[in-house]
FIVEXDO-890681 format. One record per residue (C-alpha): chain; x, y, z. Coordinates in steps of 0.2 Angstrom, whole numbers. Layout:
<rs>
unit_c1_c2_c3
A_X_Y_Z;
...
</rs>
This chain:
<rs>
unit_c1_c2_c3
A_404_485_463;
A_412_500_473;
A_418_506_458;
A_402_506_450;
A_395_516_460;
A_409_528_461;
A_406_531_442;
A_386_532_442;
A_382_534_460;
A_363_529_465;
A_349_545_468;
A_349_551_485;
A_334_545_488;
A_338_527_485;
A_356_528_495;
A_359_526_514;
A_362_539_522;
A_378_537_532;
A_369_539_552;
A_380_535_565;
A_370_535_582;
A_380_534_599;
A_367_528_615;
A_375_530_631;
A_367_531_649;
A_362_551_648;
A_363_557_628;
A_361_550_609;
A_373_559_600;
A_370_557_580;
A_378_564_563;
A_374_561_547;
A_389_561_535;
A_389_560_515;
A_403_560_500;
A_403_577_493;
A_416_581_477;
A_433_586_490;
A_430_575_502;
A_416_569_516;
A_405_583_525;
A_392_585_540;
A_374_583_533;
A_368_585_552;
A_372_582_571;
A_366_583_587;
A_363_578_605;
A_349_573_614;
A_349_572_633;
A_341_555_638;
A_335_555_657;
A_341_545_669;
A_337_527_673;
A_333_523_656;
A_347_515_652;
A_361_511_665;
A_376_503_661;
A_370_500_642;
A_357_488_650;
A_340_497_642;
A_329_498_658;
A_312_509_652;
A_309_502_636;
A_291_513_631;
A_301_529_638;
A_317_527_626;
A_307_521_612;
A_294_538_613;
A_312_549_615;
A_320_542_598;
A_304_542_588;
A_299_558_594;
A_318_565_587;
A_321_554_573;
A_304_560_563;
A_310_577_569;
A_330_574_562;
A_322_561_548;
A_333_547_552;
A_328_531_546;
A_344_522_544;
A_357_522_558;
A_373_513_564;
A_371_510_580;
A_384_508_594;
A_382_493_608;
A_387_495_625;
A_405_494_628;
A_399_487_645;
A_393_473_641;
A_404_466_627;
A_415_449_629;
A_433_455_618;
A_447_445_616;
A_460_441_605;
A_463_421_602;
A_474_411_594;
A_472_399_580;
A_483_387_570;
A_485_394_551;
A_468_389_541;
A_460_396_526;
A_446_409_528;
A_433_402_528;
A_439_391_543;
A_440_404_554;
A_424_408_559;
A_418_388_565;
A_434_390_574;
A_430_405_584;
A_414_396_587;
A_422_380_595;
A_432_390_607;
A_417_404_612;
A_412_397_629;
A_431_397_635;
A_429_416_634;
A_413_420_636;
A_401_415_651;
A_388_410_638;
A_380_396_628;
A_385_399_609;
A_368_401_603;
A_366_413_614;
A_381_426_607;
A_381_436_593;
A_401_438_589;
A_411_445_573;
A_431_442_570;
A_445_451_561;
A_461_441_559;
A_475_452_565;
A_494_456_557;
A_505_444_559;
A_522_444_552;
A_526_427_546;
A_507_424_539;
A_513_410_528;
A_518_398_543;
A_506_404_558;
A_499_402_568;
A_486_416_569;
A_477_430_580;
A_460_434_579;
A_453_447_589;
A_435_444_594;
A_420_455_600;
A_406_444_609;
A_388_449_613;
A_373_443_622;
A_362_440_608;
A_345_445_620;
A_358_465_621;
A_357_466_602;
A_338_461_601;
A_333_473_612;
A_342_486_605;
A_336_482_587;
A_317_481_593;
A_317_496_603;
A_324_505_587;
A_313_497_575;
A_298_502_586;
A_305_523_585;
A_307_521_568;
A_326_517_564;
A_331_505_555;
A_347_497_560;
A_360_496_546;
A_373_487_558;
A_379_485_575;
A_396_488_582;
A_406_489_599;
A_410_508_605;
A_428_506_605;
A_428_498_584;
A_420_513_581;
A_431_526_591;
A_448_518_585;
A_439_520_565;
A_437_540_570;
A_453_544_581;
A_468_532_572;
A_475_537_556;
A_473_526_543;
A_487_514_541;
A_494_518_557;
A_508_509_565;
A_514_508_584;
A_503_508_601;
A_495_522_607;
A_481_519_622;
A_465_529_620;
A_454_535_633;
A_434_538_632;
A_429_550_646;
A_411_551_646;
A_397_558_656;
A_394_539_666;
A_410_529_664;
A_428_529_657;
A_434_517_645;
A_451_513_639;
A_456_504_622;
A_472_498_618;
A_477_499_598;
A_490_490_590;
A_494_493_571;
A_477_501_568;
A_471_487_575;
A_458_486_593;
A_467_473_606;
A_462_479_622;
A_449_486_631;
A_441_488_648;
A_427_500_658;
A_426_509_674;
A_410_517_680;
A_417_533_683;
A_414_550_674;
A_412_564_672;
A_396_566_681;
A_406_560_695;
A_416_578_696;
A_399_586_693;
A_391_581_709;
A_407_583_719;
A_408_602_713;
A_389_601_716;
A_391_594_735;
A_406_609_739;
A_399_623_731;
A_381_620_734;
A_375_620_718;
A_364_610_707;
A_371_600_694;
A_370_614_680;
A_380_626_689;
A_392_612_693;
A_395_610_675;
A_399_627_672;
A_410_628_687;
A_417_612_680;
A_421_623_663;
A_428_638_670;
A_437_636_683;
A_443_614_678;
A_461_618_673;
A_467_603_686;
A_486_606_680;
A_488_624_686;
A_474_624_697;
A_480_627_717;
A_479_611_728;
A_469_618_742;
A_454_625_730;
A_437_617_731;
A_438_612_713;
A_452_605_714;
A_448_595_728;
A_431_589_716;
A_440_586_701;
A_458_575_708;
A_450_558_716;
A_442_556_697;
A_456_562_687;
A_467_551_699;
A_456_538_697;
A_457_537_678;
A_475_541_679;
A_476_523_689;
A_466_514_677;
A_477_520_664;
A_493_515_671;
A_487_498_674;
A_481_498_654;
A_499_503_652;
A_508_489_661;
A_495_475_656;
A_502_478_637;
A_520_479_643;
A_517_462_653;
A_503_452_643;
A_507_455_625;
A_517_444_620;
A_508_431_613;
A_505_441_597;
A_515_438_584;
A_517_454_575;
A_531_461_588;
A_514_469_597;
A_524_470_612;
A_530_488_606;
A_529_501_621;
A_513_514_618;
A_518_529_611;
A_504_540_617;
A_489_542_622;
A_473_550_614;
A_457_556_623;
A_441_558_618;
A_420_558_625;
A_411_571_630;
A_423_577_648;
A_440_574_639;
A_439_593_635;
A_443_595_654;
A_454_608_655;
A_473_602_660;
A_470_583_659;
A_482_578_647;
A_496_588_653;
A_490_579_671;
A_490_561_662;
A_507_567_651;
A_516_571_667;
A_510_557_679;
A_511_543_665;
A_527_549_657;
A_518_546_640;
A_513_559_628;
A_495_564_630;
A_484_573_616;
A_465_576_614;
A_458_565_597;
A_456_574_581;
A_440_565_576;
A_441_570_560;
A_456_565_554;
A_449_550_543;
A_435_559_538;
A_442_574_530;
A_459_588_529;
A_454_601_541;
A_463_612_527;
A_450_609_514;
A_435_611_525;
A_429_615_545;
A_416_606_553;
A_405_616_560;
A_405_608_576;
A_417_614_587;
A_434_606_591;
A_431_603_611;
A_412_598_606;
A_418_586_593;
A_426_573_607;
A_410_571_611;
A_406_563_594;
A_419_550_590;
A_410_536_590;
A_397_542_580;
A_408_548_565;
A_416_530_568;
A_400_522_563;
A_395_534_551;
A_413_530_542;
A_407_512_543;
A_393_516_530;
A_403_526_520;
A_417_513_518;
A_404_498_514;
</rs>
């Protein structure tokens, strides 16, 4: 059938556009992405601040509010079909194993073993699976890594989108989507990214191309904002700009009042990282596909990543190799075409490419 359609593709007007939308705590972030002859290109993008209060730590808390924002943009935008991304927050992940079993097997399995994981009664969760590499597939056993949801987080996300307008193609965890954007395909070795955003910082660990890891902290990039807001007596704006200019926290001088903003969060998520780091050097080893490897580097994205000095700060402090994401490096050759948007700006959108690769590749 893929084929098929790659011969005697369907008229635009009866195709899904490829939409990928990112809701977070303070912004939607969407882009539209379609096959073009060399490649994928950017039909559209854009962010929309969303207020505070309406949603907080993924939970949706002023329903009318965030449905009037999304209607009131998406019959500007015309999206009408999106991917949407779930709160990393409030997802149940975790890798299990199984005894060697056919296919179709696996998914009763899972089932049976949900409520050991996940604080739940079954029929109350919403959970997808992908069974991992292993190198001796013919003898077992298995790993399966599993992504859990309350089923009442999906509903409500799904009604409140239906009611602006959006039809939801799919659902998917931030951190499947970011790993889709930000890890070559058919990547080997571990590498640990980092999602700096406005509200909290997440941290994945990927294995083989694969997501096995992954936890949250509510700290962000807001947090540095109303430091710099607090010593230089500024609002929040001005914060940010200072934030901008003046951020380089790896050749910035101790004793300056940015500095002393910026280093209790970037040492804070340096912290989390090193405990991300040692966790795969100590836990790993129940995966059976020599997953214990060491982590190679690691890749930040989200909207702050584009702070000025941090990875050189993580680099030097973690003794691992630190680089900001190329979001576009499953998406197309940076030698054939340039986004429009620019490469600091474009952290900010990984996840959203992520899903918008998701419709593409189905």
């Amino acid at each position: 059938m893929r084929a098929f359609y790659r011969l005697f593709p369907p008229p635009k007007y009866l195709s899904v556009p490829s939409v990928g939308l990112d809701l977070s705590d303070r912004s939607f972030k969407y882009i539209a992405l379609s096959k073009a002859h060399h490649g994928v290109r950017i039909e559209k993008y854009g962010k929309v601040s969303t207020p505070p209060g309406i949603i907080e730590s993924g939970i949706i808390k002023k329903r009318k509010e965030l449905v009037d924002l999304l209607a009131s943009n998406s019959l500007h935008l015309n999206i009408e079909y999106a991917a949407i991304s779930l709160p990393e927050e409030k997802a149940f992940l975790y890798v299990t194993e199984l005894p060697l079993m056919d296919k179709d097997k696996i998914r009763d399995a899972v089932e049976v073993q949900l409520e050991e994981h996940v604080p739940l009664p079954p029929h109350e969760v919403v959970f997808d699976f992908e069974v991992l590499p292993v190198n001796d597939a013919k003898n077992g056993p298995i790993d399966v890594s599993v992504a859990a949801y309350p089923k009442s987080i999906i509903d409500e996300y799904r009604d409140v989108l239906e009611e602006a307008g959006i039809t939801p193609v799919s659902f998917e965890i931030e951190a499947q989507s970011i790993v889709r954007a930000v890890i070559p395909q058919g990547s080997g070795g571990a590498v640990l990214i980092i999602d700096f955003g406005k509200t909290r910082t997440s941290f994945f660990i990927v294995s083989s191309g694969q997501l096995r890891f992954t936890t949250t902290i509510n700290v962000g990039g807001e947090a540095i904002d109303r430091a710099i807001s607090k010593n230089f007596k500024v609002d929040i704006s001005k914060a940010e700009g200072i934030k901008k200019e003046q951020g380089n926290i790896f050749n910035m001088a101790p004793d300056s009042d940015v500095y002393t903003a910026i280093m209790p969060i970037a040492s804070v998520i340096k912290d989390e990282a090193e405990k991300s780091l040692d966790f795969w050097e100590t836990h790993a080893e129940h995966l059976h596909d020599n997953s214990r490897i060491k982590i190679e580097k690691i890749i930040l994205c989200g909207g702050d990543a584009n702070l000025y000095g941090l990875p050189e700060y993580l680099s030097r402090s973690l003794k691992v190799k630190t680089e900001l994401a190329n979001v576009w490096v499953n998406v197309v050759s940076l030698e054939d075409y340039i986004p429009e948007i620019s490469f600091r700006e474009s952290l900010g959108y990984a996840t959203a490419i992520g899903l918008g690769l998701k419709i593409l590749e189905t």
